[in-house]
C-alpha positions in Angstrom: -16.8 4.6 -12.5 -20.2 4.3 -11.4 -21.5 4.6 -7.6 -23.0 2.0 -5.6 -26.8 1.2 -6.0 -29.1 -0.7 -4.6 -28.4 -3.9 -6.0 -25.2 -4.0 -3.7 -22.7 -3.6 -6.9 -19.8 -1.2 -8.0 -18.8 -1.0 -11.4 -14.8 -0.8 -11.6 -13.3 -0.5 -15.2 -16.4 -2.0 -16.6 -16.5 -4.9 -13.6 -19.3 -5.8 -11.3 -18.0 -5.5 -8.3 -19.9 -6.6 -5.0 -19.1 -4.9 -2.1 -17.6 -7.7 0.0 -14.9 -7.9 -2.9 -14.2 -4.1 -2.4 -13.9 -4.1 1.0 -11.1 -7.3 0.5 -9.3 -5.3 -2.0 -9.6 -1.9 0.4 -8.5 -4.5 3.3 -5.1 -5.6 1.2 -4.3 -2.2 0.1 -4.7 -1.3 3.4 -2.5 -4.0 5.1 0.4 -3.4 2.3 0.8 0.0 3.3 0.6 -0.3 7.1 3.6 -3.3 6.2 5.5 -0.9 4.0 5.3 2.4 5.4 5.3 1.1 9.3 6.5 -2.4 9.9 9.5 -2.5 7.3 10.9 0.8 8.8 10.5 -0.1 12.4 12.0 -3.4 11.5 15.1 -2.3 9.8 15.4 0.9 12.5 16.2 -2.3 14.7 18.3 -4.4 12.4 21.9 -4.2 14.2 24.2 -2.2 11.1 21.4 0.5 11.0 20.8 1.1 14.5 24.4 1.3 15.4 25.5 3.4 12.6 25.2 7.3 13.1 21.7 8.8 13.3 22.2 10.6 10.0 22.7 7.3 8.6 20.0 5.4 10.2 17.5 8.2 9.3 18.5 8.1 6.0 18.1 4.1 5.5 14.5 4.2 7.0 13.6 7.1 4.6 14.7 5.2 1.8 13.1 2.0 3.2 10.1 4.0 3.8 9.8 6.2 0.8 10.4 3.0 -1.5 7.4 1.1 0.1 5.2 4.2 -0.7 6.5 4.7 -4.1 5.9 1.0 -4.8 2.6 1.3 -3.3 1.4 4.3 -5.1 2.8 2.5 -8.5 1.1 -0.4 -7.7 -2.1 1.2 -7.0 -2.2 3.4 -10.2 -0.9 0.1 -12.3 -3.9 -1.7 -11.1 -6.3 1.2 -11.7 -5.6 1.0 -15.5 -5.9 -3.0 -15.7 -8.8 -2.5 -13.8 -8.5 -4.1 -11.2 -9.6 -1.4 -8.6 
């Protein structure tokens, strides 16, 4: 992967790639994991099961909740590396 130059391009996987389209793609990866790592949790925390049940429990659900939206994120980001996409 090649650096920026002065023409205002990045090459990714082979793929001019101008710098307004970089910052998009930064902007959605960005978003997803602020939606999957802080919203999700917070909004299950509240959901009425989870935040009755035990501490323990509730913990344990917004782990889960919170470790699968940064496993799928991670997955997602390497998957798109190799179609080169990022």
């Amino acid at each position: 992967m090649k650096v920026g130059n002065l023409t205002g391009h990045t090459e990714a996987g082979g793929v001019k790639m101008t710098w307004m389209n970089a910052s998009l793609r930064a902007f959605v990866i960005f978003v997803y994991f602020v939606v999957a790592t802080v919203w999700l949790p917070n909004f299950v925390v509240r959901l009425g099961p989870v935040a009755s049940a035990s501490s323990l429990v509730s913990d344990s659900v917004v782990l889960t909740v919170w470790g699968a939206g940064l496993g799928v994120g991670l997955w997602l980001l390497r998957w798109a590396q190799r179609r080169g996409l990022i």
